[in-house]
N, C-alpha and C positions, 0 to 999 in steps of 0.2 A: 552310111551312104555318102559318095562323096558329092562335095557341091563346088560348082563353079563358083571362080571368086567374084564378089558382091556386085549388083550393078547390070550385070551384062542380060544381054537378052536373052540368051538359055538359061541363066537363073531367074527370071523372070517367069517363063516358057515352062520349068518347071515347080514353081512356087504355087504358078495359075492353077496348072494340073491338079498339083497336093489339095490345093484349097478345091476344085471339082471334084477332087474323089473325098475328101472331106464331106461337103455338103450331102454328096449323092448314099454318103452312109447313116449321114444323120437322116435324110428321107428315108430309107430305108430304116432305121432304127422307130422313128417317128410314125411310121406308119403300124409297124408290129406296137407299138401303144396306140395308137386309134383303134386298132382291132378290138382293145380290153374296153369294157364295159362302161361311156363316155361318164365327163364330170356330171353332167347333168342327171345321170340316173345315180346320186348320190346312196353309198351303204352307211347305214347309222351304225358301225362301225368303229372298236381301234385294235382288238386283239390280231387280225392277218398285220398290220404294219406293224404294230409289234412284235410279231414273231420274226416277220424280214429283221426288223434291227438287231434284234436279240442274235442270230446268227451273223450279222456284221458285226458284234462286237457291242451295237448300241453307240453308236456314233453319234448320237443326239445328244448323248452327256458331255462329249467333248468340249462342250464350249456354252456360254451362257447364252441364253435366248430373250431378245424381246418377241412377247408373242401379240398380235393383232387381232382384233377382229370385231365386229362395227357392219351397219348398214353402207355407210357410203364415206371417201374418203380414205379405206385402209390404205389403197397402196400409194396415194400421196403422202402420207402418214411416214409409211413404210421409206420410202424415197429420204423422206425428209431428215427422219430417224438417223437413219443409214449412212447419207451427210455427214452429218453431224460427229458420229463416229469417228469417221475416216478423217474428219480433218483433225480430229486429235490422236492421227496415226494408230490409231485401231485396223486392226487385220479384219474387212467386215463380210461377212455372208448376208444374201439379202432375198427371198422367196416372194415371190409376189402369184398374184394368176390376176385373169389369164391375160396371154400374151396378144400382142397386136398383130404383129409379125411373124416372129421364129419362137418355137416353144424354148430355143436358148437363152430368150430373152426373164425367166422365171425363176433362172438361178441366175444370178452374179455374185460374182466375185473381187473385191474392193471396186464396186459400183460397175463395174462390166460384166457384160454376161458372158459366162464360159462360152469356150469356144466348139465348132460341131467337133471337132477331135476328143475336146475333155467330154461333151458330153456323152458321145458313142462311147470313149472310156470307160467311165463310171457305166453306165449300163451292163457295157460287156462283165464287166466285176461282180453285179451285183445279181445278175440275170441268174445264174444258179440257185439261189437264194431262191428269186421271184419264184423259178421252175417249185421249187421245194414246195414252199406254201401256198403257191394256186393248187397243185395235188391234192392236200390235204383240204384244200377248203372243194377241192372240186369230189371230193371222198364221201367229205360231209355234206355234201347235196348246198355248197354253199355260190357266192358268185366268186370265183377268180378278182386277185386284186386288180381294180380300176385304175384306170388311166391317170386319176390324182393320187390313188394310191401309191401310185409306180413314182409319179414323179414327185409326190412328197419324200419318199425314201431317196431316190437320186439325189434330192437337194442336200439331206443330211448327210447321204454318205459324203458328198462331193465337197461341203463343208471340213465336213472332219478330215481328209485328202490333203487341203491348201495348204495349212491346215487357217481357220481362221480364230481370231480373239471373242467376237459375239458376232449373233446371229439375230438377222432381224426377220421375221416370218409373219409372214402372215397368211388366215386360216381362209380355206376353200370356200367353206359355207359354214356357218353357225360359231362352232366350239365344242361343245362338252363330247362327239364324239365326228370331227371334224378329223383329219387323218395326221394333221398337224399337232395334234393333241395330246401327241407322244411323248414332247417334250414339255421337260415343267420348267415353264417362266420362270427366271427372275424377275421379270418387268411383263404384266401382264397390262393391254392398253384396249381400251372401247371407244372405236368411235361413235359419233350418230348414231342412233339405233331409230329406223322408220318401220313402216310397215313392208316387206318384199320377200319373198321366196315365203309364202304363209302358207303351200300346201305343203312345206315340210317342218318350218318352224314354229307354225302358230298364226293364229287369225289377231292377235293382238302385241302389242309392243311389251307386256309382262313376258308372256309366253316367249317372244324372241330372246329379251332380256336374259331367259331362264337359261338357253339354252347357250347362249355365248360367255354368261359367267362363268361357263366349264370350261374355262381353258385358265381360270383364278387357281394358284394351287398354294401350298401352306407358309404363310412365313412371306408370299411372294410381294411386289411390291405394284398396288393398281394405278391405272393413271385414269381418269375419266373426260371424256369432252361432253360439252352439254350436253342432256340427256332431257327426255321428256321425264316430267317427274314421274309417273309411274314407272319406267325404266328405269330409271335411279333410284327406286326405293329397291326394286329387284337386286340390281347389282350391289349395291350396298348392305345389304343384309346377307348375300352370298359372301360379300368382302370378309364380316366378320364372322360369318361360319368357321372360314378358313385362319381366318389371324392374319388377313394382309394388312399391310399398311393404305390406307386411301390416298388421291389426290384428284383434286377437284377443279375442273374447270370453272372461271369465276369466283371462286374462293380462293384455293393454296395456291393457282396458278391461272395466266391469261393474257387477253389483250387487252393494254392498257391502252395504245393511239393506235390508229391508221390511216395513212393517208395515200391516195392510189398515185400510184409515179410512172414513167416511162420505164414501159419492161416491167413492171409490177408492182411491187408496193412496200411503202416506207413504214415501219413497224415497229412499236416498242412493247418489249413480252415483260413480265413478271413472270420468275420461276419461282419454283415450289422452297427454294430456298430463299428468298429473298432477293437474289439478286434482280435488276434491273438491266435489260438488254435494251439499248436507245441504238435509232440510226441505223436499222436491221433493214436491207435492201432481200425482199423474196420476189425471188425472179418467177413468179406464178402472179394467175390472176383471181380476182375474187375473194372478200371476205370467208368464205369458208376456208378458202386455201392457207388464210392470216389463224384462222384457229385450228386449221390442221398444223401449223409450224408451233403454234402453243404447245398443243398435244407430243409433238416429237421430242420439241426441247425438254418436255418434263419429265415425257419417258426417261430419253438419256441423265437428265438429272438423275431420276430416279434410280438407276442403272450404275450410277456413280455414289448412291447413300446418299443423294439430298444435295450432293455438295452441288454448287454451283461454274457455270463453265468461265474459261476469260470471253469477253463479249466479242473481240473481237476473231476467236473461234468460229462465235454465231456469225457472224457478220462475213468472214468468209465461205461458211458453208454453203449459207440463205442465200449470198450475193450468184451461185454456183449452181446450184440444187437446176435437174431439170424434169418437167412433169410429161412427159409424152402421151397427146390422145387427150393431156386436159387444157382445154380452151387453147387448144398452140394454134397456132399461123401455121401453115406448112405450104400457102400460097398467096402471091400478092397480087393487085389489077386484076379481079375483085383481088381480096381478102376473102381467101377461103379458111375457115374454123375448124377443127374438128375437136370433139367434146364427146368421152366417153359416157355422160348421163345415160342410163339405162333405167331408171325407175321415177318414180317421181319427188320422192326428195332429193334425189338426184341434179334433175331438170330443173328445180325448184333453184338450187344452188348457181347451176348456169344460165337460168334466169338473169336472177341477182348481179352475175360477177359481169354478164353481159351489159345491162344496164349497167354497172358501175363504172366500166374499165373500159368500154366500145362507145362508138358512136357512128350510126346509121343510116345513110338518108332513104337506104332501102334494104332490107336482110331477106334472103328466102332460104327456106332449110331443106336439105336432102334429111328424110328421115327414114328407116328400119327398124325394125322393133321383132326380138323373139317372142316365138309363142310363149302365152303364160303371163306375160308382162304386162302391166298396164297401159296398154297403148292408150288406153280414153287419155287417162291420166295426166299420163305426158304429153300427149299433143294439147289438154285442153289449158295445163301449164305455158307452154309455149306459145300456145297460140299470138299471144297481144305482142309478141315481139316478133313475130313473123308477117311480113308482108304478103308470102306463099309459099306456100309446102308443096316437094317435091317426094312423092311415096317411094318409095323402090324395096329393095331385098339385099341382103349381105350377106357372100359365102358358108352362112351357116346352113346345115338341115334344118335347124328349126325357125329360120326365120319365118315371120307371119307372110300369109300370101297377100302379093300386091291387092290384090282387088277387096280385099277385108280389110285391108289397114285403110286402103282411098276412102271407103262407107264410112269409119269411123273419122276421119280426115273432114270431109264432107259436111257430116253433124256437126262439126265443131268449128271448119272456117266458113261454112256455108256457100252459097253462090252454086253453079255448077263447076262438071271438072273440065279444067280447062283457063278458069278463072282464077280464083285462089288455089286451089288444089291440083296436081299434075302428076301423073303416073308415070315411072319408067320401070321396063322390068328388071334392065342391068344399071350398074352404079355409073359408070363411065357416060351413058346417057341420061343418068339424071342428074349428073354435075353438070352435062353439058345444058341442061334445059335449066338447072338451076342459076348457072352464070348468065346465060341470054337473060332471064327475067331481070338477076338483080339489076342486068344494067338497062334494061329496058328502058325504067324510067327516072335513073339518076345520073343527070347532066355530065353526060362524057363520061360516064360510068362513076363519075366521083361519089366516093361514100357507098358504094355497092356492096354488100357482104355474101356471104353464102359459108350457112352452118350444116353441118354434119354431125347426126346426132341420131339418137335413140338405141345403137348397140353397138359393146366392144367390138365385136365381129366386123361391123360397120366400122369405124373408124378406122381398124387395122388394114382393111380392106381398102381408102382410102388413102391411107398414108404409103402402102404401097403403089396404087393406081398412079399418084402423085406426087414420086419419086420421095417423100419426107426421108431425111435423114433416118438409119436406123436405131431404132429406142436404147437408152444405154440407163 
């Protein structure tokens, strides 16, 4: 096709265009995966995603994998990892869920996400395949691959395409039959393990444990973050089932200082090799975020046989790295937050980093919460740092109904509604009610905040309302 020379307004006029009929295929493409059986109705499951690869050729061998997966933290982790990589010119793939924004945002490729062309791409490629084996499972009276099935396989084909050097993934839900589970780690990594998703993984932190060591495979090399010690008895005895190598938070690796700085915080890590990394600037907020960058850098050690990095690698990664959705700014005069916590060791973390790293002469939260979730939980976490809560709902089906999340709101700031607690049933009117309050009663608004919190769905929802740059 020819193109007008660079610059001009019909190349422009039609660049626009391309990128419209772009997008308007990936909605369409994205919508035919909405149809398939959502993440939420999780299949315990890997032989359908294994048969798709098996007829791609198996594209998940193409390249070594760091595999994730952990209660809260993965895809900072994952983020961080990913870094790390790239700054020592590594070709990197990087899988996260779920997205804020654009479900393109779940594959990237050396830290961007494919584009809606590459993604409709790969689809179009692999959709014969899909066609194959939803047949067969729909023969055998079984479900058709899911929606994270679909896009677990897109990421690896789309990987193996680029083509990339390692692939950093992280797993949907659990592990041992997580649909990411296909591929066998080189660097298999745990973060946090709390209590959450317990009608599928277990009513105990063993039970969770049990089921995320499945993604440990033989020879492979573990990395661990603090771990409640019954979870670390699990995983470590799953470690030497297999004959992996261990590495331990607070032992073979960690933080050794931190202290919080403008734009985030000044850190010094010990790796699993000894080396010492001083003077490390992570542009994130909050001590968990200082021991998710622990957890990353040891992966990547780990991933390199122990060796250790040059510091000043880390130092330009960490000084770089960006977390979208966790604790960012995406508004000033207030200060508006948004913070994807969705469970309560979650909230627990944002807590923390909030007191650490903020200061408030008044905060009020817009909060939404999915069913299933521990709403008590997390508002009665939050509570002591909330001046008032603003209830609402986010573009999910499952969000909780306003008027059940306010009751539980209610029991826990007390007062009537109206006083601490305030309903809105769309987002856009509960920022608006959430901003009138913070500034209500701090002096010319100063020190005003307003958090956004208690579900992905919600934060994406917000970063869109509130133009946030898009997640990269």
């Amino acid at each position: 096709m020819s193109r007008v020379a660079g610059g001009s307004p019909e190349r422009s006029a039609q660049e626009a265009e391309e990128r419209r009929a772009a997008a308007e295929r990936l909605r369409a493409v994205h919508a035919e995966l909405l149809a398939r059986t959502p993440e939420s109705a999780v299949q315990p499951r890997l032989e359908p995603v294994r048969q798709v690869l098996e007829l791609l050729g198996d594209p998940q061998r193409a390249y070594p994998v760091i595999h994730l997966t952990g209660t809260n933290g993965k895809t900072s982790t994952s983020r961080f990892a990913e870094r790390l990589l790239r700054e020592m010119n590594l070709r990197t793939g990087r899988f996260t869920s779920p997205h804020l924004s654009s479900v393109t945002e779940r594959i990237s490729i050396d830290g961007e996400p494919i584009s809606d062309e590459v993604f409709v791409a790969v689809h179009e490629d692999v959709a014969p395949y899909l066609a194959i084996v939803d047949g067969r499972l729909r023969q055998d009276g079984q479900v058709p691959l899911t929606y994270f099935e679909v896009l677990a396989v897109l990421a690896f084909a789309a990987f193996a395409d680029a083509p990339v050097d390692v692939a950093v993934v992280e797993v949907g839900l659990g592990g041992t039959w997580d649909a990411t589970n296909v591929a066998d780690a080189t660097v298999a990594v745990v973060t946090p393990i709390s209590l959450d998703h317990t009608e599928l993984l277990g009513d105990t932190v063993e039970e969770i444990a049990e089921t995320k060591s499945g993604i440990f495979t033989e020879g492979s090399a573990v990395v661990l973050a603090q771990q409640p010690v019954d979870a670390a008895q699990v995983l470590l005895r799953r470690a030497v089932e297999v004959g992996a190598t261990v590495a331990r938070e607070g032992l073979e690796f960690g933080v050794t200082s931190r202290v919080v700085a403008v734009g985030g915080q000044v850190l010094e890590l010990q790796g699993i090799g000894g080396t010492t990394y001083s003077d490390v600037l992570l542009t994130a907020f909050g001590e968990h975020q200082g021991h998710n960058a622990a957890v990353a850098l040891a992966a990547v050690e780990a991933f390199l046989g122990g060796e250790g990095l040059e510091p000043d690698v880390v130092r330009a990664a960490y000084a770089d790295v960006t977390t979208p959705g966790r604790l960012e700014v995406v508004r000033r005069s207030p200060v508006v937050l948004v913070d994807a916590a969705h469970n309560t060791g979650g909230a627990q973390s944002l807590v923390a980093a909030l007191e650490d790293s903020f200061e408030y002469t008044r905060l009020v939260g817009v909060v939404a919460v999915l069913e299933g979730k521990d709403a008590l939980g997390m508002l009665e976490v939050l509570e002591p740092v909330l001046d008032e809560v603003v209830v609402t709902r986010s573009s999910s089906p499952r969000a909780m109904e306003v008027d059940d999340l306010a009751d539980i709101a209610l029991d826990i700031f007390g007062g009537d509604l109206g006083e601490r607690v305030h309903v809105a049933e769309r987002l856009d009117e509960a920022l608006q009610v959430a901003v009138d309050r913070s500034e209500s009663e701090a002096p010319g608004g100063l020190g005003a905040g307003v958090l956004v919190t208690g579900s992905i769905t919600l934060v994406g929802d917000a970063r869109t309302l509130l133009r946030a740059p898009a997640a990269r």
